[in-house]
NUKOLSE-687869 format. One record per residue: x negated, z negated, y negated of N, C-alpha, C in turn; residue in three letters. Coordinates in pm, whole numbers, plus 50000, padded with zeros to 5 digits. Atoms other than C-alpha are relative to their C-alpha. Last residue first. Layout:
N
XZYXZYXZYALA/...
END
This chain:
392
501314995049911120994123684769499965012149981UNK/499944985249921123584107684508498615002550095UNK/500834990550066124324072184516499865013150035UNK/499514990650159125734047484680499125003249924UNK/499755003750142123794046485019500545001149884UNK/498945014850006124404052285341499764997049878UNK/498404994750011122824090285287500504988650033UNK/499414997750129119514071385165501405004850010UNK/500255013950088118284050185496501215003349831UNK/499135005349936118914084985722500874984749937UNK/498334991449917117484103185517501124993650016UNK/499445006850161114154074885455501315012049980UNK/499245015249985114034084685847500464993749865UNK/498124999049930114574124985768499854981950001UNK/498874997450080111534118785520501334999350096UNK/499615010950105109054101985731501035001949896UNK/498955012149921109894129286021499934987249907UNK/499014997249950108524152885785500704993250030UNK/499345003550155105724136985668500955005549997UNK/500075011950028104324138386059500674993049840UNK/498945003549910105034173286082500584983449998UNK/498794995950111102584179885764501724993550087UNK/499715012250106100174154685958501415005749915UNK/499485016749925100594171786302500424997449858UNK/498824995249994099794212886110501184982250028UNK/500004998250167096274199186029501804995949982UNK/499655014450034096174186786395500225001649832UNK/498495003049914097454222186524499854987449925UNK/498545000850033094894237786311501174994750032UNK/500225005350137091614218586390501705002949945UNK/499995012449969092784230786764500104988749871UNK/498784998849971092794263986669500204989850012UNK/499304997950073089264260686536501615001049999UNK/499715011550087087974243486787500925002249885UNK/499185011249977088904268687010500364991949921UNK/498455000550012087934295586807501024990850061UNK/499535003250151084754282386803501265002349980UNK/499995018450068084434273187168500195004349838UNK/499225011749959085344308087237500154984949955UNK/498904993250078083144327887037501114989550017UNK/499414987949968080214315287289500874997949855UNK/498694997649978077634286987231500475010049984UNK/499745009549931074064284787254501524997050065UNK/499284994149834073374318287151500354983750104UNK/501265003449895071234297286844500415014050096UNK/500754985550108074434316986551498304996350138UNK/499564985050001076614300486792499145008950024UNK/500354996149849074804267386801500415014850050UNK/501554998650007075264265486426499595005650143UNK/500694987050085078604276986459498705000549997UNK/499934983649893078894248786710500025005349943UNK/501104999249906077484222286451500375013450119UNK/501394995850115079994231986193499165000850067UNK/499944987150034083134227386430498935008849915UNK/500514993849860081954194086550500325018449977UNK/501305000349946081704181186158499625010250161UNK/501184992750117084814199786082499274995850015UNK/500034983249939086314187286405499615003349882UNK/501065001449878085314144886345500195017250037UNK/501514999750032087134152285978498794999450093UNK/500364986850052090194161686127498765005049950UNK/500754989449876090074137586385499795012149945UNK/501645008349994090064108086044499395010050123UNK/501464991650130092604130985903499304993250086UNK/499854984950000095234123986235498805006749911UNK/500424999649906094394084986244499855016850012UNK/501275005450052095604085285876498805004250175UNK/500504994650104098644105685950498504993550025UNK/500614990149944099344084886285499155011949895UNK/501345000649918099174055486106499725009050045UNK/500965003550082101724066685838498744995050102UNK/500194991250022103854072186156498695005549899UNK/500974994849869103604039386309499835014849941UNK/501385008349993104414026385931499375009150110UNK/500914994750170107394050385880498694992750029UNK/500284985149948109094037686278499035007749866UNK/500554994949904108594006986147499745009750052UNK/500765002250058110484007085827498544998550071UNK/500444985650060113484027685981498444997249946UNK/500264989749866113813997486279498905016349892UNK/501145008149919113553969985973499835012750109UNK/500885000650066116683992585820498184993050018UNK/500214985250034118503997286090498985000949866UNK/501294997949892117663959286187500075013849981UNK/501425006850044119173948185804499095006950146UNK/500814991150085121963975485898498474995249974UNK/499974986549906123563957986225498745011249880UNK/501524999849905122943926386089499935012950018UNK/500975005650072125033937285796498634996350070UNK/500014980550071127753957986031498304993249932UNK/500734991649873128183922086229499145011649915UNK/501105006349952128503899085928499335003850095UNK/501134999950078131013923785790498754993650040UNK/500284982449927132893928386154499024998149838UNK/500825000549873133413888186157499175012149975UNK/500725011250073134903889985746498635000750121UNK/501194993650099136883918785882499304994849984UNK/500914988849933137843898886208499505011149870UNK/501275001549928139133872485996499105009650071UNK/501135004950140141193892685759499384991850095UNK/500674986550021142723904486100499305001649900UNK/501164994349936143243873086229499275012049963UNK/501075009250040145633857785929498555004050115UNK/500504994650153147463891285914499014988750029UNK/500454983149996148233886386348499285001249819UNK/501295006149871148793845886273499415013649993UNK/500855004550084151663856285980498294995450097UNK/499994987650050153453880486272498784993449811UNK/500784988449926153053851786498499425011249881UNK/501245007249974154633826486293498635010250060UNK/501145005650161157213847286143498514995050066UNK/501434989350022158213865986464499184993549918UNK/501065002249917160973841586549499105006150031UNK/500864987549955162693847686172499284997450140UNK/500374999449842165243823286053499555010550086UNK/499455011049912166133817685738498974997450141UNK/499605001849846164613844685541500114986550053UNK/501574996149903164603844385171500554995850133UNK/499594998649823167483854184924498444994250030UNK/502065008049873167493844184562500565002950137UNK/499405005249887170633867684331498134996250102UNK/501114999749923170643881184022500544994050113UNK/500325016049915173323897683857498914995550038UNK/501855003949994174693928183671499854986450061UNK/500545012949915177973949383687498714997950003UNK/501685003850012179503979183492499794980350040UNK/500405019150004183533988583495498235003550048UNK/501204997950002185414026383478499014983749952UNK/500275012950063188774030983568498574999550067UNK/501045002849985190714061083534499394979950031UNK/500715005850081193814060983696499244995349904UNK/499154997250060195574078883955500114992349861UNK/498664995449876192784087984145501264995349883UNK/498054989350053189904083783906500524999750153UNK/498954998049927186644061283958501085006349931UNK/498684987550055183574055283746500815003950109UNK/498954988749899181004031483858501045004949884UNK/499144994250092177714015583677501095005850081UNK/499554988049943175433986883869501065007549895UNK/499444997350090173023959683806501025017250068UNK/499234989249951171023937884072501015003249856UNK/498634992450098168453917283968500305013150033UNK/500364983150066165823902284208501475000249909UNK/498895002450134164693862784299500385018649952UNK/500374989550056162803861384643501225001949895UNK/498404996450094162503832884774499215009349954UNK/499755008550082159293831985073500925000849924UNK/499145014449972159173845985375500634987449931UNK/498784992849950157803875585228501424994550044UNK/499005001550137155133857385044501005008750015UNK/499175010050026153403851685402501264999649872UNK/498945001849904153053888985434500534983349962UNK/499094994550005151593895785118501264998250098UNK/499155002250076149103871285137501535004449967UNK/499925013849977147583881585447501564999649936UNK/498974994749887147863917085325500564985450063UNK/498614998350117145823904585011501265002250090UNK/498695014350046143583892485241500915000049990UNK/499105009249950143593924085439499884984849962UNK/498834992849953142133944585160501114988650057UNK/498885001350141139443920184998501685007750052UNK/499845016349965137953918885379501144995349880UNK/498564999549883138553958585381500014984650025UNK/498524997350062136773962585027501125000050143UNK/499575011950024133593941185244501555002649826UNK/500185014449992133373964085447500504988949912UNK/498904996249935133333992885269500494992550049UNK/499205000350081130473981185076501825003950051UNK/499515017650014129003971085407500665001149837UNK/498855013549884129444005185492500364988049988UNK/498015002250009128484014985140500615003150121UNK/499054995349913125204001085135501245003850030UNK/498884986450034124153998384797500245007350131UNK/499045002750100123203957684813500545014449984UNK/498885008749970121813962985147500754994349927UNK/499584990149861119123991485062501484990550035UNK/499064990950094118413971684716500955010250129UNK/498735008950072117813940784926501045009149947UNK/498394999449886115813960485225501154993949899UNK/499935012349928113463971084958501294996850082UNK/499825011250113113034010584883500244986650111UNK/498945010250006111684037585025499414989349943UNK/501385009750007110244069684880501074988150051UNK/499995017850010112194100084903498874990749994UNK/500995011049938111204134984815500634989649978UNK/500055009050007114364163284808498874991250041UNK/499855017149890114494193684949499134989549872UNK/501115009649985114214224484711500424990050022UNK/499675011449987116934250884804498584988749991UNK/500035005350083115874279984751500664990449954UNK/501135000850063115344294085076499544998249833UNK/500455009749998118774280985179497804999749988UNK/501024990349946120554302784991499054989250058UNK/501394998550082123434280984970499265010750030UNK/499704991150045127214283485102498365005549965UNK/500584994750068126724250985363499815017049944UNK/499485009550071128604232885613499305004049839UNK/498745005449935128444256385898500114994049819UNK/499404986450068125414278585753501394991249971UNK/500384998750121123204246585811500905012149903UNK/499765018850056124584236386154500095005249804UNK/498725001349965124324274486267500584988449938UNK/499544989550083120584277386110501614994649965UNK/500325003150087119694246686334500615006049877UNK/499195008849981121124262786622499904993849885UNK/498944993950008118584292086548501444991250004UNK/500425004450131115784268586544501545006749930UNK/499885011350094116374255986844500185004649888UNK/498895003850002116094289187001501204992349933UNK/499654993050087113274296486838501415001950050UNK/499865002850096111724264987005500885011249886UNK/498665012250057113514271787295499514997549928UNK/498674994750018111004305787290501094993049983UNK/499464990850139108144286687217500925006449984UNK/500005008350140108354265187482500255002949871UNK/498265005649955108904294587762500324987249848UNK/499574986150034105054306087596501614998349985UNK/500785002050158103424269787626501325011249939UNK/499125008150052105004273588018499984997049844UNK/498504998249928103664306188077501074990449940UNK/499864989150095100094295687924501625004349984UNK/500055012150109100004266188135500355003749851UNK/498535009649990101224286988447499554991049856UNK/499014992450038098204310188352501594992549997UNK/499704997450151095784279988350500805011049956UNK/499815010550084096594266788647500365002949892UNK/498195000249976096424298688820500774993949965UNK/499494987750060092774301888702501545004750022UNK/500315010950160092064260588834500715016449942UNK/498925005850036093854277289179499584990849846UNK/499264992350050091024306789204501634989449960UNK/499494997149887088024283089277501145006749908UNK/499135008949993085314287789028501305002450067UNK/499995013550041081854296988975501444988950035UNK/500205012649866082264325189195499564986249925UNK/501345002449964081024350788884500364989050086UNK/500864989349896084784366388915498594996150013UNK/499654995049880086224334088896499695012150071UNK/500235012049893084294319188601500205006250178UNK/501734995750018084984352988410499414988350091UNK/500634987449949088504344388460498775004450043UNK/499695005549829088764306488396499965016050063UNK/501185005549939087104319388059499555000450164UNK/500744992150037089734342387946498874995250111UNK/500034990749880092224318688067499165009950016UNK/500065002849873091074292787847500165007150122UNK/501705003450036091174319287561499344991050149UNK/500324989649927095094323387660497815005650007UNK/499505000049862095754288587622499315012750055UNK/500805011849953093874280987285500035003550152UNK/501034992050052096034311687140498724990650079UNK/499604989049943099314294987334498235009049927UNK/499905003049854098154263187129500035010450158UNK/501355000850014097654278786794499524994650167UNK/500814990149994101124293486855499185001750020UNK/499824989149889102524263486942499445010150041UNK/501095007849887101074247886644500345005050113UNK/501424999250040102824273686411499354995250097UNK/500604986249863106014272786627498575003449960UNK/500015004649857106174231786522499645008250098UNK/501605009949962105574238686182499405001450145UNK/501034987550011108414261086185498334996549971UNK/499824988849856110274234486365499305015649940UNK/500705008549915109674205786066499545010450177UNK/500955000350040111234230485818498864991850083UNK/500424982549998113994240486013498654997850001UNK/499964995649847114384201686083499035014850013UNK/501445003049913113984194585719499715003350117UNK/500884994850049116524220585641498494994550006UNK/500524986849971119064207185888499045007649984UNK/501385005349898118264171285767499975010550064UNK/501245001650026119674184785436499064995950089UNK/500444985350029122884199185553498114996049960UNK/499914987549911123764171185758499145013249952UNK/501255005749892122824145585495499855010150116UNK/501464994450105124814163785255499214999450074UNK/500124988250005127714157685529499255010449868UNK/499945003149911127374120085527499775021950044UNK/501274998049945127054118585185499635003150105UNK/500964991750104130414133285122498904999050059UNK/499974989649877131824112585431499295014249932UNK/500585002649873130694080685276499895018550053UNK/501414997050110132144088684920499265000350161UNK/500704990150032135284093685093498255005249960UNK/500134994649910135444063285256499705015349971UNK/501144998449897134304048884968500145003250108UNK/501154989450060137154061084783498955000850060UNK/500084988649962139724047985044499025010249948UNK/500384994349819138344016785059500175011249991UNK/501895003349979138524010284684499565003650135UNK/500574986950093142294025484633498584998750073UNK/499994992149878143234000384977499535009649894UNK/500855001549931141693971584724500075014350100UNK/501664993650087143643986884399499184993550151UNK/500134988050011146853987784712498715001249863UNK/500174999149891146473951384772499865014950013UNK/501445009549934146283934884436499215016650138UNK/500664991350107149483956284342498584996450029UNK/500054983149972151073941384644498775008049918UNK/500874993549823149563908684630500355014650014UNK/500934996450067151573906384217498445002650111UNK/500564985450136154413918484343498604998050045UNK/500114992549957154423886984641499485015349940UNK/501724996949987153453858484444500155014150023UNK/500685009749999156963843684475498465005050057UNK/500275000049799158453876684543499234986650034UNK/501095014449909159693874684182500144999750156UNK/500915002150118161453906384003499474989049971UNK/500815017549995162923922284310499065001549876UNK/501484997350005165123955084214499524984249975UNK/499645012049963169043961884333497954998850016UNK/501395004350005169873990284150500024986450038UNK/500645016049962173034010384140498734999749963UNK/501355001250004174794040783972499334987449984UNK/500735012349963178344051784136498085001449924UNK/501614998650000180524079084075499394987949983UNK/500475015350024183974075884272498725003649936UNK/501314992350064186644108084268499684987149936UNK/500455016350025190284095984521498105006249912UNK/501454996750026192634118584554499194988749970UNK/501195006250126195794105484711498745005849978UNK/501024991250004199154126484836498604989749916UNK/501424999350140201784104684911498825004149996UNK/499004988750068205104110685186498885001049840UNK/498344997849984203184086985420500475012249928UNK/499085013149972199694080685267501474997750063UNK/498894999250024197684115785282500544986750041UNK/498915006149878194294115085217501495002649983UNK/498614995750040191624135584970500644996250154UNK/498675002449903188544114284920501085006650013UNK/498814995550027185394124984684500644998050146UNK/499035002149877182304101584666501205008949950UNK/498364995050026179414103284417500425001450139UNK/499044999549903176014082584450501565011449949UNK/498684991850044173584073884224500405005850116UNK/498854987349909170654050784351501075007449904UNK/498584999750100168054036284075500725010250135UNK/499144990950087164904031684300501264996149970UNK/498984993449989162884000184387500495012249983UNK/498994993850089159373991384249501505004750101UNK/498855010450045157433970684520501405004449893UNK/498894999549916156234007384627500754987449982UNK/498525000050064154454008484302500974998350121UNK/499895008150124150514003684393502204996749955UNK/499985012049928151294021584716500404987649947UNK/498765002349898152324052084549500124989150059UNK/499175002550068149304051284363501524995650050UNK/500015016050086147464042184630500645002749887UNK/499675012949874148484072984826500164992349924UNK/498385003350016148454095184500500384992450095UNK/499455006250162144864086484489501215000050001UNK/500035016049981144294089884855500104997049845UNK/498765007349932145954125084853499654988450013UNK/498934993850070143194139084540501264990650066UNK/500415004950119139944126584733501514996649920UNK/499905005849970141264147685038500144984649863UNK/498905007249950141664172384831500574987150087UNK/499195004250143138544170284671501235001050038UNK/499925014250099136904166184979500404997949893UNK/499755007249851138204198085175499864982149956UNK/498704999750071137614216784837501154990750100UNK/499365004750043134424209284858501304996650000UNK/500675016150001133804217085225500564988249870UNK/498695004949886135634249985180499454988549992UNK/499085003450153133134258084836501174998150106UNK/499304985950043130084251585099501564998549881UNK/498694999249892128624221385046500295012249981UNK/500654991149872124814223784845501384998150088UNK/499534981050007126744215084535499185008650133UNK/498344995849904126904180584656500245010349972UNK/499924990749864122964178184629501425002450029UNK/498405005549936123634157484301499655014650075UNK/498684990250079119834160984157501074998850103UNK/499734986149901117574129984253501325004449944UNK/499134998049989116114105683945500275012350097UNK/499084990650132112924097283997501075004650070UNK/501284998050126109974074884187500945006449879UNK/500614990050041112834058484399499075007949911UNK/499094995649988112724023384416499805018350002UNK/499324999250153109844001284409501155010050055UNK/498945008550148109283974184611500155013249915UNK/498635000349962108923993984972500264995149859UNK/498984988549945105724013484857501554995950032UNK/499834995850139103713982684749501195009449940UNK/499185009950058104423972785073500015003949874UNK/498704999149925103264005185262501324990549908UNK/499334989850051100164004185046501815003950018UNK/499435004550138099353969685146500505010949968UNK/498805006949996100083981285499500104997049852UNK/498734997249946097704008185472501144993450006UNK/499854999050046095133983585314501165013250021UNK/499465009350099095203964985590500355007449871UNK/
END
């Protein structure tokens, strides 16, 4: 009980302190990979923002014909514009519609930032969780070959049949093969960590989380912030399309200059309402925008469950773990008592060398559990913090 109260106490508050902007742990390709990217969705949406704008055409034309027995030149310069300045709503959905596609596209960036911090940083827990991992191994393989010691001496005094001593070399063998994919592993690990990363990575100090409540976790989600700038998106798209079909009022203005045998030089301005007559797509093609702002709206209410049980899943998996910690000291303290009394028995001749160094190796591996064990509570609060706005 009081584990869980702790646990709860633990989800209301928020981080204990401010974390430093890990985005300088990217390599300087990485940045420059997101700041350009960063860079072409701004001039996107800018560009987007204005595509209701028109351009000013200019034009020149030169003609040389022959008429019968008459030679004509003909030199035309031309400068039009034919620019909508009521879409009945329409402008002002455009402009709408490209600051919503700005907002998506940043948080998509911002996503893929964290997303590849998170990489580099669960690399380094990993490392750090896997050199734990050859420690206990080790102590294990030291445990192993001690057992075999025994199952020896057993077998030449006929105490014991020769397949328990064959046992324990295959146990040793396999302990041994273990340790080597662990340094395998670890090496892959490296590869991940070099990949996306310039750092030194022995000075790199990792990051402590602490988690937080599922509200603040689901108010700075930025999938479902993403989300819900693609529900604002294809409204506006909605909108945009129906107000297509609608009058559209623009002013047209134009300048020409002509010579051939001549000059003559005249300027024109107007407006003029057009809207479509008769379209047999309209209905459809307004049905398609009106589903697809539904299915965002659907796909937010999905993504949201989808996180509240990623989050409930991460808050569980931390509890069973936090038990194992606690459960882990409480065997630590039953082997320093049993480790004290066999020394005593030692120093009698009651016990051998062996049993102490057993225990003792053994004491180490579970020492080694709990650090392993606070490990894997960080990559899951990891996993919780790189969806989040904010830095990690």
């Amino acid at each position: 009980m009081r584990l869980i109260g702790s646990l709860s106490l633990l989800a209301a508050l928020f981080a204990s302190f401010a974390f430093a902007d890990n985005a300088t742990l990217l390599s300087g390709l990485k940045q420059n990979i997101l700041k350009n990217e960063k860079t072409t969705n701004e001039l996107n949406s800018d560009n987007l923002e204005k595509s209701w704008i028109n351009s000013i055409v200019g034009s020149f034309s030169y003609n040389n014909s022959d008429a019968g027995m008459r030679r004509e030149e003909t030199n035309t310069l031309s400068i039009t514009m034919n620019q909508p300045i009521f879409k009945s709503g329409g402008i002002y959905y455009a402009i709408k519609y490209a600051d919503a596609n700005r907002d998506f596209l940043r948080i998509a960036t911002r996503f893929t930032k964290q997303t590849e911090i998170k990489t580099i940083l669960s690399s380094l827990y990993n490392l750090k969780k896997l050199d734990l991992q050859i420690q206990k191994e080790k102590y294990l393989i030291k445990n192993a070959k001690i057992d075999i010691l025994r199952k020896k001496e057993q077998y030449k005094s006929g105490f014991l049949d020769s397949s328990f001593l064959n046992q324990a070399i295959l146990s040793e063998s396999s302990l041994q093969r273990a340790l080597l994919d662990m340094y395998s592993s670890r090496l892959e690990l490296l590869k991940v960590f070099k990949t996306f990363s310039d750092a030194d990575m022995e000075n790199v100090k990792l990051p402590k989380f602490s988690l937080i409540d599922k509200s603040a976790y689901l108010k700075k989600s930025l999938v479902l912030q993403q989300k819900k700038s693609e529900i604002v998106k294809n409204n506006y798209l909605k909108k945009m399309t129906i107000s297509s079909y609608l009058p559209t009022l623009s002013f047209n203005a134009g300048f020409f200059d002509s010579y051939d045998f001549g000059a003559k030089r005249y300027s024109s301005f107007g407006l003029k309402i057009s809207m479509p007559l008769i379209d047999l797509n309209r209905g459809r093609t307004i049905e398609i925008k009106r589903l697809e702002y539904l299915k965002s709206k659907l796909e937010y209410q999905d993504k949201k469950r989808d996180e509240q049980k990623s989050f409930e899943l991460a808050v569980e998996k931390i509890k069973i773990l936090k038990k194992k910690i606690a459960l882990t000291q409480e065997d630590l303290k039953l082997y320093d008592s049993l480790l004290n009394s066999t020394k005593d028995s030692y120093k009698a001749g009651e016990k051998t060398i062996y049993d102490i160094q057993t225990l003792e190796n053994s004491k180490n591996t579970m020492a080694l559990d709990v650090k392993i064990f606070k490990i894997q509570i960080q990559l899951s609060l990891l996993d919780l913090y790189a969806k989040m706005n904010g830095k990690i």
